[in-house]
PDB file with one MODEL, atoms N, CA, C and O in Angstrom:
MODEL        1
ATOM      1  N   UNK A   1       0.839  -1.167   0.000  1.00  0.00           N
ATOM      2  CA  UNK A   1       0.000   0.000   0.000  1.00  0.00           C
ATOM      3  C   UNK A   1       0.891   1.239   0.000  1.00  0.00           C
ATOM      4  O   UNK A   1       2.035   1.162   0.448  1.00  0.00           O
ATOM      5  N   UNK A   2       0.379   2.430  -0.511  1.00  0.00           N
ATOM      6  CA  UNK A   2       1.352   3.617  -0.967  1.00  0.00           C
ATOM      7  C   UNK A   2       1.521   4.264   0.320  1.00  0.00           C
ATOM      8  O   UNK A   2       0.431   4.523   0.830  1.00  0.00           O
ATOM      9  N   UNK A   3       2.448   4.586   0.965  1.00  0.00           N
ATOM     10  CA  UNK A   3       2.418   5.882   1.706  1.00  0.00           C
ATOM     11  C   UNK A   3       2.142   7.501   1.922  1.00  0.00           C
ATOM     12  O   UNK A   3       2.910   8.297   1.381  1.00  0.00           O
ATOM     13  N   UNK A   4       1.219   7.895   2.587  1.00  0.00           N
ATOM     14  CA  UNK A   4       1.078   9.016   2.830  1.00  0.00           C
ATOM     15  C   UNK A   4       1.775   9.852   2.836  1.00  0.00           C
ATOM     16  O   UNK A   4       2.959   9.564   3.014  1.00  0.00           O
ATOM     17  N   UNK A   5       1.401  11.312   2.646  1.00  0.00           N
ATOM     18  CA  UNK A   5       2.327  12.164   2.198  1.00  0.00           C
ATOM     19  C   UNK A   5       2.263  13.072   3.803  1.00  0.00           C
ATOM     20  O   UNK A   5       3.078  13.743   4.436  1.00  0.00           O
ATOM     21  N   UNK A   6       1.004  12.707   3.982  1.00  0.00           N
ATOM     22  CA  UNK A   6       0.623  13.209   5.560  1.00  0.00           C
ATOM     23  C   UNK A   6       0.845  12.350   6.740  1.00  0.00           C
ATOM     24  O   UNK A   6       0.653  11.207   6.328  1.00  0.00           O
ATOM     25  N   UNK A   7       1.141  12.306   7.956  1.00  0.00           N
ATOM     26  CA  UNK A   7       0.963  12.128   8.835  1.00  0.00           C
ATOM     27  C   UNK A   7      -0.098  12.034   9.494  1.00  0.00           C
ATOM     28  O   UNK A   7      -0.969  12.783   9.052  1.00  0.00           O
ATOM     29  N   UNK A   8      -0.469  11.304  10.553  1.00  0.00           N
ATOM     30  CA  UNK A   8      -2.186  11.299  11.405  1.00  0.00           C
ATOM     31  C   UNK A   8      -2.004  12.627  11.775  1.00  0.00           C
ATOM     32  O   UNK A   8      -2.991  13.246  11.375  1.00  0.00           O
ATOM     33  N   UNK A   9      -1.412  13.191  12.208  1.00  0.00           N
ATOM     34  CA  UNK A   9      -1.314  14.465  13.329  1.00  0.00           C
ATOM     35  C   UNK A   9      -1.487  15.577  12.284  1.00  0.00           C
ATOM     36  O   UNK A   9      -2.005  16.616  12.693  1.00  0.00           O
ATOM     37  N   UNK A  10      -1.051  15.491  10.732  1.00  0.00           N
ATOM     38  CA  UNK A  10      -1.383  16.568  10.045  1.00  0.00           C
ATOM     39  C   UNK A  10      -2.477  16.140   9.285  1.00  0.00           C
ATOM     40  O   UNK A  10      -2.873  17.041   8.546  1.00  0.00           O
ATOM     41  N   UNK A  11      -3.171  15.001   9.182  1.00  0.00           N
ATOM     42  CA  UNK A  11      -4.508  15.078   8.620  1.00  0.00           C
ATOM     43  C   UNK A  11      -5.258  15.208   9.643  1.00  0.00           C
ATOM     44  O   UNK A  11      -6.401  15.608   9.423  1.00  0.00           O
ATOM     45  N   UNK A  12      -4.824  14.892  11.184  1.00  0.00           N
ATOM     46  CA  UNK A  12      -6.415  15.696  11.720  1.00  0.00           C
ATOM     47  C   UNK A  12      -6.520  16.943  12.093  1.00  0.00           C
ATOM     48  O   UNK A  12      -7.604  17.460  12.365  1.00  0.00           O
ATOM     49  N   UNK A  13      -5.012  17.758  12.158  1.00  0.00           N
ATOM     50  CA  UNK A  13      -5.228  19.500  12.068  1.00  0.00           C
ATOM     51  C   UNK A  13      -5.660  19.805  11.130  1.00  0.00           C
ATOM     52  O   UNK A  13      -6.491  20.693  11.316  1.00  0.00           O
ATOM     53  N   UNK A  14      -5.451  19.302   9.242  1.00  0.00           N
ATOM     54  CA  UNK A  14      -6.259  19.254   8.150  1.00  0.00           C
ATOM     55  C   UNK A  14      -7.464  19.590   8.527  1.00  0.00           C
ATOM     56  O   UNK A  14      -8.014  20.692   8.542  1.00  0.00           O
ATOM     57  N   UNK A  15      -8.006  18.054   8.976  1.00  0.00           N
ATOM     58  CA  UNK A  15      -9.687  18.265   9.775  1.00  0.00           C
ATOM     59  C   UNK A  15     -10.263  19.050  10.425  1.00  0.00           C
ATOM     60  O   UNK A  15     -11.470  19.291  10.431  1.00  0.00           O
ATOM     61  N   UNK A  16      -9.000  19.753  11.342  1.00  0.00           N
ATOM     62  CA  UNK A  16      -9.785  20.652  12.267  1.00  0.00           C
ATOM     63  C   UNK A  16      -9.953  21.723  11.436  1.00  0.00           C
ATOM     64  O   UNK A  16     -10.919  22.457  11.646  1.00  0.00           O
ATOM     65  N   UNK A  17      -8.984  22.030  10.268  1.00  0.00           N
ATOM     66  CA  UNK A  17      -9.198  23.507   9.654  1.00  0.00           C
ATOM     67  C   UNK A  17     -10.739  23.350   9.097  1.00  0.00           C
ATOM     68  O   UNK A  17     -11.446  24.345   8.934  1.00  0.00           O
ATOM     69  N   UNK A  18     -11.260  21.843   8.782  1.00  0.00           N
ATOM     70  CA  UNK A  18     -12.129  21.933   7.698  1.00  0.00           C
ATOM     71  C   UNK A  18     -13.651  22.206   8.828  1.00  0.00           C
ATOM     72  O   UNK A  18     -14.768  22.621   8.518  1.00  0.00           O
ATOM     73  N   UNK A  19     -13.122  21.791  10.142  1.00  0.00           N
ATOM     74  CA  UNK A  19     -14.412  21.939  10.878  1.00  0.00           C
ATOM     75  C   UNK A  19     -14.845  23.105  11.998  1.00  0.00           C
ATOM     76  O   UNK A  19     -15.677  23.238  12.896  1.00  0.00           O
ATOM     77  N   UNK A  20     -13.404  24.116  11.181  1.00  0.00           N
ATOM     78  CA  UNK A  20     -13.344  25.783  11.802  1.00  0.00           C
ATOM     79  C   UNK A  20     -14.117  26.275  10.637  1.00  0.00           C
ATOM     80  O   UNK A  20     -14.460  27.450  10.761  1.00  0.00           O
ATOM     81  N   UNK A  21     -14.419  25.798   9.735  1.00  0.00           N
ATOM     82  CA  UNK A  21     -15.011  26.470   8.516  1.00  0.00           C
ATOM     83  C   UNK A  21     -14.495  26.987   7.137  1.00  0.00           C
ATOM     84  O   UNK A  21     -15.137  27.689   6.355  1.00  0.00           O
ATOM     85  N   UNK A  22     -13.175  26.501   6.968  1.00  0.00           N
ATOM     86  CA  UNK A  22     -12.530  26.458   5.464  1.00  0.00           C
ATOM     87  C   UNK A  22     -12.733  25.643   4.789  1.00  0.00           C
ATOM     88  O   UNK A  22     -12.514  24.472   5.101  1.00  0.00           O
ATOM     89  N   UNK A  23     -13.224  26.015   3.632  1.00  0.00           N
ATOM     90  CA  UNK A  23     -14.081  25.236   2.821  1.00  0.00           C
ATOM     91  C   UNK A  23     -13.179  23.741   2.301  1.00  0.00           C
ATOM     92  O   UNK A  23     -11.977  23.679   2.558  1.00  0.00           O
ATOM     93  N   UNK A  24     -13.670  22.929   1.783  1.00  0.00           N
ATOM     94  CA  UNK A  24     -13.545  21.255   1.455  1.00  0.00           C
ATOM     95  C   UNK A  24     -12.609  22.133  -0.047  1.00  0.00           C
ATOM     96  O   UNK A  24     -11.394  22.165  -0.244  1.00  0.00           O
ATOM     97  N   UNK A  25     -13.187  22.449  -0.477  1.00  0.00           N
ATOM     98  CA  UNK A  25     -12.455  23.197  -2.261  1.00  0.00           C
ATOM     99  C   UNK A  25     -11.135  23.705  -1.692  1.00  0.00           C
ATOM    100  O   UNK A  25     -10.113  23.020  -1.702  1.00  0.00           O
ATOM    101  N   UNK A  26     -11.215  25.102  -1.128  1.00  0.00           N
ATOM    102  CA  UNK A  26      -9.705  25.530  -0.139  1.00  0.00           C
ATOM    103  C   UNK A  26      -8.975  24.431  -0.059  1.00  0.00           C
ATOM    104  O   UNK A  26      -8.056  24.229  -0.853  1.00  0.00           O
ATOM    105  N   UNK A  27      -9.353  23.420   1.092  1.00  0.00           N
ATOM    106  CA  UNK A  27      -8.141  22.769   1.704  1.00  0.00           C
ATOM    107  C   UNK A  27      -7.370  22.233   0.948  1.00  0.00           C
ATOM    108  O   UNK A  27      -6.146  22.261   1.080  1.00  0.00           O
ATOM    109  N   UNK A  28      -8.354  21.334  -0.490  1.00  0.00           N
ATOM    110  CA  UNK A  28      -8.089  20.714  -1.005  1.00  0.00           C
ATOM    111  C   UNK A  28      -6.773  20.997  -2.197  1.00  0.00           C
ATOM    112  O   UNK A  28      -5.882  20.243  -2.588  1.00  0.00           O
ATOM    113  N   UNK A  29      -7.193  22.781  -2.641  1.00  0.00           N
ATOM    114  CA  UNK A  29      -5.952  23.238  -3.097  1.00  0.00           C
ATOM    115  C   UNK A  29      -4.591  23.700  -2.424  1.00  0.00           C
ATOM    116  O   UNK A  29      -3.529  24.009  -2.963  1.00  0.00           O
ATOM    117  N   UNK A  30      -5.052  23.638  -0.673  1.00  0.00           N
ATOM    118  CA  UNK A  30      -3.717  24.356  -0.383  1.00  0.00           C
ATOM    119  C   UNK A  30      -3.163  23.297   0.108  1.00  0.00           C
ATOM    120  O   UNK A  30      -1.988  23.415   0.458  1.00  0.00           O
ATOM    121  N   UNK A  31      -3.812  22.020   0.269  1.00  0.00           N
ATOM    122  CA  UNK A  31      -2.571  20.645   0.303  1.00  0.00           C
ATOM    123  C   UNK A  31      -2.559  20.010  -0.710  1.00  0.00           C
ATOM    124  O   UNK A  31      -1.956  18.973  -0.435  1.00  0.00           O
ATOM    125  N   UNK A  32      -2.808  19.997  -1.561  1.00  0.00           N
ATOM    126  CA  UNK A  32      -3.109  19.369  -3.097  1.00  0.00           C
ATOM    127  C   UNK A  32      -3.633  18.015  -3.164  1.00  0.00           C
ATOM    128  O   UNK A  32      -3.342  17.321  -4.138  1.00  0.00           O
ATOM    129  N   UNK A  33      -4.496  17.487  -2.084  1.00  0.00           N
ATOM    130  CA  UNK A  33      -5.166  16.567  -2.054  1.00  0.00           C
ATOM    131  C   UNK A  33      -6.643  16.380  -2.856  1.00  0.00           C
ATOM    132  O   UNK A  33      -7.150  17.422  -3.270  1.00  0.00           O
ATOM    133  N   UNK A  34      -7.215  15.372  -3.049  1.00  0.00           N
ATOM    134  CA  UNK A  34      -8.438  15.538  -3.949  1.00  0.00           C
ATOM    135  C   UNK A  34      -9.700  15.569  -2.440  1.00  0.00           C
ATOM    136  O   UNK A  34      -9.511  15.504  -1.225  1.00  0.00           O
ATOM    137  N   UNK A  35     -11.060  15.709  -3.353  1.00  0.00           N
ATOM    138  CA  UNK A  35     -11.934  15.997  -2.276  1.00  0.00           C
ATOM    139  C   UNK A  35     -12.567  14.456  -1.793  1.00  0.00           C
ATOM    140  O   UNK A  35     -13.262  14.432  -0.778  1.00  0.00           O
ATOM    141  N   UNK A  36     -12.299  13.145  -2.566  1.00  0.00           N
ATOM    142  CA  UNK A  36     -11.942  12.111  -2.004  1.00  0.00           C
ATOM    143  C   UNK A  36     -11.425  11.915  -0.956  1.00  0.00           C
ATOM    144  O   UNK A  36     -11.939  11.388   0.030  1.00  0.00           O
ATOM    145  N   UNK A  37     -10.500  12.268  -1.060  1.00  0.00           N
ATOM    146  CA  UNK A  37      -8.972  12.135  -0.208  1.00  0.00           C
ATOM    147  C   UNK A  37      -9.552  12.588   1.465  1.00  0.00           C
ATOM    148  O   UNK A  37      -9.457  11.840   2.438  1.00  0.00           O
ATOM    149  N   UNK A  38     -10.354  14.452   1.488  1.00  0.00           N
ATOM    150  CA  UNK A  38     -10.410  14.490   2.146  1.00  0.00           C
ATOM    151  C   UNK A  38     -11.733  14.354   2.537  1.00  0.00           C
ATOM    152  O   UNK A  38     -12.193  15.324   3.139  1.00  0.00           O
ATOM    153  N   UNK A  39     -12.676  13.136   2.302  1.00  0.00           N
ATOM    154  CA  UNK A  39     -13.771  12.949   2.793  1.00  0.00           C
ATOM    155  C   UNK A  39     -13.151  11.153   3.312  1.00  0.00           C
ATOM    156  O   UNK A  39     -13.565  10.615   4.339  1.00  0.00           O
ATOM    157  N   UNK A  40     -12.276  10.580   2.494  1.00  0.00           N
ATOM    158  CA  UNK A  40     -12.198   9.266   3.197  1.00  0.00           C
ATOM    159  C   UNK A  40     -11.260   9.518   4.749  1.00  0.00           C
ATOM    160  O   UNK A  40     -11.327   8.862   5.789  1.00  0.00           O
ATOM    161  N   UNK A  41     -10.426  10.684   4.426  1.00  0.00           N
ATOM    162  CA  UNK A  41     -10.169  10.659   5.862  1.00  0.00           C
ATOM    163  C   UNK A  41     -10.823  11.101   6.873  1.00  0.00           C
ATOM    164  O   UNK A  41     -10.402  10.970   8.023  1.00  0.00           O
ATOM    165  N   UNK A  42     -12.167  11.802   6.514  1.00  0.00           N
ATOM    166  CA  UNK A  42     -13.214  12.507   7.340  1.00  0.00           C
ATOM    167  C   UNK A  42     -13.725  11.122   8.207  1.00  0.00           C
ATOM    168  O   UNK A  42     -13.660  10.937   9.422  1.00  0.00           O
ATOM    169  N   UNK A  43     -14.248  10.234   7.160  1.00  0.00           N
ATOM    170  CA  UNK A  43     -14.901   9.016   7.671  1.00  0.00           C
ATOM    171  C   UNK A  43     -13.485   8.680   8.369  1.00  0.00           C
ATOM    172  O   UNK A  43     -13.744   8.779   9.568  1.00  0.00           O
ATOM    173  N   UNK A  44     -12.409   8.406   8.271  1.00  0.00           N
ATOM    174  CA  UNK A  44     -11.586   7.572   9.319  1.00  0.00           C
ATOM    175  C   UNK A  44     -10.908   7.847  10.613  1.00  0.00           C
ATOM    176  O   UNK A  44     -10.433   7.194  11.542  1.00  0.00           O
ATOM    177  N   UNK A  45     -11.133   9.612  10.138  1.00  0.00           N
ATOM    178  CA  UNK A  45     -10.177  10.371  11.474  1.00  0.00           C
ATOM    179  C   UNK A  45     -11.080  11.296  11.991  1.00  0.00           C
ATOM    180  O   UNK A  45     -10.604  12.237  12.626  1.00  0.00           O
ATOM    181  N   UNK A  46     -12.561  11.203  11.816  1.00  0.00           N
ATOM    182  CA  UNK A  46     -13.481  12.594  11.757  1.00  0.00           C
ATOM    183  C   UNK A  46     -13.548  12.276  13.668  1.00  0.00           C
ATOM    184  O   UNK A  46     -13.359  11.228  14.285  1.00  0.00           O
ATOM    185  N   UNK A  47     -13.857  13.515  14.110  1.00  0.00           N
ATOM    186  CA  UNK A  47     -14.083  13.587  15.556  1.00  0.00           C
ATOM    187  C   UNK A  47     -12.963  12.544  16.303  1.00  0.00           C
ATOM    188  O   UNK A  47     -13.362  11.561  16.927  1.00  0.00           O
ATOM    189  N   UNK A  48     -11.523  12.868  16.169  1.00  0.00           N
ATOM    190  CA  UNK A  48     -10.916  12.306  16.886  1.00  0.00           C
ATOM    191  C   UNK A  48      -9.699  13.535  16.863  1.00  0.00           C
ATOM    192  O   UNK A  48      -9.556  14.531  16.154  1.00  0.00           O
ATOM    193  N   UNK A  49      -8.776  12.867  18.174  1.00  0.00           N
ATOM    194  CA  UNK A  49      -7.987  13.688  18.759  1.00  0.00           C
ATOM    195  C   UNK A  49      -6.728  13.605  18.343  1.00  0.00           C
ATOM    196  O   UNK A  49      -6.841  12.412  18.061  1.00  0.00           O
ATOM    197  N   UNK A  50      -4.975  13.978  17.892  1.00  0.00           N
ATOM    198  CA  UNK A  50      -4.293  13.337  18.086  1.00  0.00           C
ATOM    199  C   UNK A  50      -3.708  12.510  19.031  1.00  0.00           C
ATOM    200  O   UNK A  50      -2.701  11.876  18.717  1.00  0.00           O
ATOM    201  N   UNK A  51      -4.225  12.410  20.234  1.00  0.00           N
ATOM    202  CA  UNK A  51      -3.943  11.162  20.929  1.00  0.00           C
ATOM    203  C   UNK A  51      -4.677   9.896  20.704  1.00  0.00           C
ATOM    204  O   UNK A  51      -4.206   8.763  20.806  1.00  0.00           O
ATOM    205  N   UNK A  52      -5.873  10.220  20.391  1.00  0.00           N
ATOM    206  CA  UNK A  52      -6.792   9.006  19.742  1.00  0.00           C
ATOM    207  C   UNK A  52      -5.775   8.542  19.048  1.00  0.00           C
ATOM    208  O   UNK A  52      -5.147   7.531  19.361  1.00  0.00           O
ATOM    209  N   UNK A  53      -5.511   9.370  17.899  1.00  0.00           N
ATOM    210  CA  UNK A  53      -5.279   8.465  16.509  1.00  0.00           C
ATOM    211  C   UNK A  53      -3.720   7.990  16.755  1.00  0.00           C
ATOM    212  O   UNK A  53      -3.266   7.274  15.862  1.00  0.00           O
ATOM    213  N   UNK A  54      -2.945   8.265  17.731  1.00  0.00           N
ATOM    214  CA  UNK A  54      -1.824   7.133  18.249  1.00  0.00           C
ATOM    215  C   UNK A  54      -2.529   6.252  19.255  1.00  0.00           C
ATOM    216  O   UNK A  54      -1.754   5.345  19.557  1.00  0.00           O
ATOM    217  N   UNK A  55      -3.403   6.169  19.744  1.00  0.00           N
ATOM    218  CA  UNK A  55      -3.791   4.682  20.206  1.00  0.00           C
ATOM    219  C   UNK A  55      -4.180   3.864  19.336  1.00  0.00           C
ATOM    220  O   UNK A  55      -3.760   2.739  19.067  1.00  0.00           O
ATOM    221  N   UNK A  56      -5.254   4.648  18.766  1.00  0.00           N
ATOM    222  CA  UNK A  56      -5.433   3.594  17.344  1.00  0.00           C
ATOM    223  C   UNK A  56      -4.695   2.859  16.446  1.00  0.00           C
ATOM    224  O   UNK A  56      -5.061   1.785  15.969  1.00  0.00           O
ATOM    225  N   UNK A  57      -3.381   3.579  16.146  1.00  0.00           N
ATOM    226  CA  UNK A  57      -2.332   3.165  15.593  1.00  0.00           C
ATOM    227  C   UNK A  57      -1.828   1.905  15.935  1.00  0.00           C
ATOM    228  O   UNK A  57      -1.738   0.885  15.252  1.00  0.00           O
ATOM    229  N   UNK A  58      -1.341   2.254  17.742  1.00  0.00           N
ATOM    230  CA  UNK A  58      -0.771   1.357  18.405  1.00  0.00           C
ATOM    231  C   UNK A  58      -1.531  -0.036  18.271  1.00  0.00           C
ATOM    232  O   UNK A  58      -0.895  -1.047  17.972  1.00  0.00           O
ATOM    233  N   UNK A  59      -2.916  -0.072  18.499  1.00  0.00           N
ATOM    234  CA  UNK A  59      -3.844  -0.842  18.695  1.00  0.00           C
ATOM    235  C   UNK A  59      -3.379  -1.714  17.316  1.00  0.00           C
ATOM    236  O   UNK A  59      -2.615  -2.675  17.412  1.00  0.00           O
ATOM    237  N   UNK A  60      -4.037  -1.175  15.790  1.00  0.00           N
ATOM    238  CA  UNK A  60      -3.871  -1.518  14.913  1.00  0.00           C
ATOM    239  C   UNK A  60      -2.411  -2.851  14.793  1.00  0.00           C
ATOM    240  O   UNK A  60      -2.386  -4.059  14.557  1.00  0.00           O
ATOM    241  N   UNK A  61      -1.438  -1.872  15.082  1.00  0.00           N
ATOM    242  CA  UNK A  61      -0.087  -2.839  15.137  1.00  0.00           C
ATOM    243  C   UNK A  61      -0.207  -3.693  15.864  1.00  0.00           C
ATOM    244  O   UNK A  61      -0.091  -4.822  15.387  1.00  0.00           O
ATOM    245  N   UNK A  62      -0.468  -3.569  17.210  1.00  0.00           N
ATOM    246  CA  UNK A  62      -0.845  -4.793  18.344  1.00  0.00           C
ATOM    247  C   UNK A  62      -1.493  -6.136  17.371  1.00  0.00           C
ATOM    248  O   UNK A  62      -1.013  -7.250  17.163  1.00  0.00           O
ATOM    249  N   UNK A  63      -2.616  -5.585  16.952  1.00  0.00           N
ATOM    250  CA  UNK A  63      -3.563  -6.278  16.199  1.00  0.00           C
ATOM    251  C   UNK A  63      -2.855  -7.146  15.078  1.00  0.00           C
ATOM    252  O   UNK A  63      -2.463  -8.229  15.510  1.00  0.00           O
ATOM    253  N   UNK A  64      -2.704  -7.007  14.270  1.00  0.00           N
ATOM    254  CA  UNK A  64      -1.838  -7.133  13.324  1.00  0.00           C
ATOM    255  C   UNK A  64      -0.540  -8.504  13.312  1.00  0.00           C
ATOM    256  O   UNK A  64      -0.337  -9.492  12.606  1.00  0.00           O
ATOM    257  N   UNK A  65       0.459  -7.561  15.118  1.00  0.00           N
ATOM    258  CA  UNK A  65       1.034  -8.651  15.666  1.00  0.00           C
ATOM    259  C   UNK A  65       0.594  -9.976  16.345  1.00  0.00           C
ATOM    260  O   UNK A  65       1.260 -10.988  16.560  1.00  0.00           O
ATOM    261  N   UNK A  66      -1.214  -9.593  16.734  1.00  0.00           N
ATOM    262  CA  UNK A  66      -1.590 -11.304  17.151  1.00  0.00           C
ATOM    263  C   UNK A  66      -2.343 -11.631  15.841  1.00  0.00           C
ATOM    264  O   UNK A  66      -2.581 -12.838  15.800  1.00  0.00           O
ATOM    265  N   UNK A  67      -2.714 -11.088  14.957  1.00  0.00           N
ATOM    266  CA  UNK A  67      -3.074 -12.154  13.767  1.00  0.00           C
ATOM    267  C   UNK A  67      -2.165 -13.057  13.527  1.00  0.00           C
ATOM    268  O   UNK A  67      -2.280 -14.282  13.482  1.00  0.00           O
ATOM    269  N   UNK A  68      -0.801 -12.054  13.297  1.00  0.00           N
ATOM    270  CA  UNK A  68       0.273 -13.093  12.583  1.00  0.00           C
ATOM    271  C   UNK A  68       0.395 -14.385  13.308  1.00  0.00           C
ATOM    272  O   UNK A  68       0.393 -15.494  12.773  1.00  0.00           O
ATOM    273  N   UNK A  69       0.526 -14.075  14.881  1.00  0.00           N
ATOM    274  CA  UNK A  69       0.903 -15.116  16.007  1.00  0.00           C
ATOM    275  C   UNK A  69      -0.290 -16.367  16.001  1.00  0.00           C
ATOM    276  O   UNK A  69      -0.311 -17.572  16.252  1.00  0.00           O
ATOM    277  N   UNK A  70      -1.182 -15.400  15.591  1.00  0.00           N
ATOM    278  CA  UNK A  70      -2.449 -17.195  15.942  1.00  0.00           C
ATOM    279  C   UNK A  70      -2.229 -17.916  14.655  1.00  0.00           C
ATOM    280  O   UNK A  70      -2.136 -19.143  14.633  1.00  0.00           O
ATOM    281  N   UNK A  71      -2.120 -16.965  13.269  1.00  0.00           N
ATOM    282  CA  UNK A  71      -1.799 -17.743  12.084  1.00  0.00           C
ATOM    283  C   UNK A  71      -0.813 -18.413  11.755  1.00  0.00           C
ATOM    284  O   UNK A  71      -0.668 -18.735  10.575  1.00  0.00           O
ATOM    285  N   UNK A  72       0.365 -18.888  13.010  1.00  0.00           N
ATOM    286  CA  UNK A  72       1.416 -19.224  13.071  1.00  0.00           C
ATOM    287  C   UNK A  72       1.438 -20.643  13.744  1.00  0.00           C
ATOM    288  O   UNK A  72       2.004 -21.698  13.458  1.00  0.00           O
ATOM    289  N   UNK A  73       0.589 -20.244  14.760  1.00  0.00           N
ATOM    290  CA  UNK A  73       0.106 -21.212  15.875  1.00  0.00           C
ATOM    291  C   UNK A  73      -1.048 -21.939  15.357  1.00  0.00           C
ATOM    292  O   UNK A  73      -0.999 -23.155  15.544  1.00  0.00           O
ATOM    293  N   UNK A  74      -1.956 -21.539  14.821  1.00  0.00           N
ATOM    294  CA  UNK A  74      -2.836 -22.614  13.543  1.00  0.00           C
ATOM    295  C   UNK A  74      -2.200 -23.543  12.771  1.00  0.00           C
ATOM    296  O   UNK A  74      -2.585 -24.698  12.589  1.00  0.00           O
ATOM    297  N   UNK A  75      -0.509 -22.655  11.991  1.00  0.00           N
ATOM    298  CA  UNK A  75      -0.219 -23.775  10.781  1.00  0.00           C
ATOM    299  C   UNK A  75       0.474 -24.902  11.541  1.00  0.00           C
ATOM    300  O   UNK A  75       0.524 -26.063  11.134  1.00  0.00           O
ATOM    301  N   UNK A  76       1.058 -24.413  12.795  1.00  0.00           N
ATOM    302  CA  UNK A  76       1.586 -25.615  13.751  1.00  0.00           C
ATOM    303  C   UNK A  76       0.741 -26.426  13.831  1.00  0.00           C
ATOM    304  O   UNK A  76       0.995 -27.394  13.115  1.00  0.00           O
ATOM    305  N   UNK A  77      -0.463 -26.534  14.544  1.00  0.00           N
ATOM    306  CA  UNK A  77      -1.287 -27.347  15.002  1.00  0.00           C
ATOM    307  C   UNK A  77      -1.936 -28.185  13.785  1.00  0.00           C
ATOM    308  O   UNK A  77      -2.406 -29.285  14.077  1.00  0.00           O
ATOM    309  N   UNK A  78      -1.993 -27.793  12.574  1.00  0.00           N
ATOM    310  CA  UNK A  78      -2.031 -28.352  11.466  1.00  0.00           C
ATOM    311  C   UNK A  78      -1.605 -29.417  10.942  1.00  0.00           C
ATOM    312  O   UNK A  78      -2.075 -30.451  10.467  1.00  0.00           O
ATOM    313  N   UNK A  79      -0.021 -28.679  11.233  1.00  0.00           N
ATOM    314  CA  UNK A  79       1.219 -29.825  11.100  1.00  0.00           C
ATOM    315  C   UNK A  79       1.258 -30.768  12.073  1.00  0.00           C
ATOM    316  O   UNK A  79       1.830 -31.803  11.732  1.00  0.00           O
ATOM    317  N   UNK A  80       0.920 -30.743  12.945  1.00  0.00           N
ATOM    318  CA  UNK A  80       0.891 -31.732  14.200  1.00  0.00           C
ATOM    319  C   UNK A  80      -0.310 -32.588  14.012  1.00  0.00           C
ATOM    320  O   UNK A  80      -0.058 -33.793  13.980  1.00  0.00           O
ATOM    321  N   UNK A  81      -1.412 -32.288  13.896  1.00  0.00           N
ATOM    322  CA  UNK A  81      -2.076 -33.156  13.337  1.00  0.00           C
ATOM    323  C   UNK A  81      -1.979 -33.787  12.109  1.00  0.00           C
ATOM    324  O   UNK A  81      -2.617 -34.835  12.007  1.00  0.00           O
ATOM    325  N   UNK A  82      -1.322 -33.402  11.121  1.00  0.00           N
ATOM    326  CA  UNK A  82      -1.185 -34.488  10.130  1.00  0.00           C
ATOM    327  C   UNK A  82       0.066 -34.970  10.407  1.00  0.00           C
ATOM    328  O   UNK A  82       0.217 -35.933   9.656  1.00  0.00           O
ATOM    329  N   UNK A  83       1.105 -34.812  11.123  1.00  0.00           N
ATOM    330  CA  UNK A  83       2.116 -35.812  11.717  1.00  0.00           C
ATOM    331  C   UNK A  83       1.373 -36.572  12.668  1.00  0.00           C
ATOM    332  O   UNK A  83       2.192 -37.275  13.258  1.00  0.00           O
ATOM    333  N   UNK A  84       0.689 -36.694  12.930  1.00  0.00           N
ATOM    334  CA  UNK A  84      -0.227 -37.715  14.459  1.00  0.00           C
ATOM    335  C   UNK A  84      -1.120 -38.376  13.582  1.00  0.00           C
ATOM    336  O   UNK A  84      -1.552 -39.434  14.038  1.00  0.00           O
ATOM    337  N   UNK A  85      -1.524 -38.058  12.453  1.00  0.00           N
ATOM    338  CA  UNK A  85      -2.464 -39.008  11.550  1.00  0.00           C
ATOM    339  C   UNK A  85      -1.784 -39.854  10.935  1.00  0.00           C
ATOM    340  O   UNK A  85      -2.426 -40.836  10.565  1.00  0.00           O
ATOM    341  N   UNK A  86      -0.290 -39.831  10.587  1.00  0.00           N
ATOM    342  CA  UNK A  86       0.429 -40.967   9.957  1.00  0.00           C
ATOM    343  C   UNK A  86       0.353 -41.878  10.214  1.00  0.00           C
ATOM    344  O   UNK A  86       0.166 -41.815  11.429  1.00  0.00           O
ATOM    345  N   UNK A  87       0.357 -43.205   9.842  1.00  0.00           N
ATOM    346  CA  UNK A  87       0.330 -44.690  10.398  1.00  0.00           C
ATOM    347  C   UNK A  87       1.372 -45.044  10.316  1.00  0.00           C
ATOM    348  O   UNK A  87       1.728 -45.566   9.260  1.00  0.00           O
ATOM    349  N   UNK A  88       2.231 -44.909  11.340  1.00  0.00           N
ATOM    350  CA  UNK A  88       4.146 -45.575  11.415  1.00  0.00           C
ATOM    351  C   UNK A  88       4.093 -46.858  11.505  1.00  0.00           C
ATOM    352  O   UNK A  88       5.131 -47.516  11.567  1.00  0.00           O
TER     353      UNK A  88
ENDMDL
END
């Protein structure tokens, strides 16, 4: 996935400019983002704080690190059962 050109902490001061009342058209030319851009981050960062959006972060990674771990611990148990199904 591509990387941002922004940071959480500068798309939700972004946000806050847009919810002091500078228009969606404005913002959009003075960071050169599209009005996509700044409505999908509305839905993802709308009414949150920058401390929110580093827990969330953190969370996310946490997350992430026990998917990998149970999907690790699944292919084991996998393997162990079809080594225990062999007929020696």
């Amino acid at each position: 996935m591509k990387k941002s050109r922004f940071s959480e902490d500068q798309i939700v001061s972004i946000l806050k400019e847009a919810d002091a009342g500078i228009g969606i058209s404005e913002l959009c030319r003075k960071y050169g983002v599209t009005n996509q851009t700044v409505y999908r981050w509305r839905s993802k960062y709308g009414g949150m704080q920058v401390g929110d959006v580093r827990k969330m972060k953190t969370l996310e990674e946490e997350n992430a690190t026990l998917k990998r771990l149970l999907g690790q611990k699944e292919l084991e148990i996998t393997a162990m059962k079809a080594v225990l199904e062999k007929k020696w």
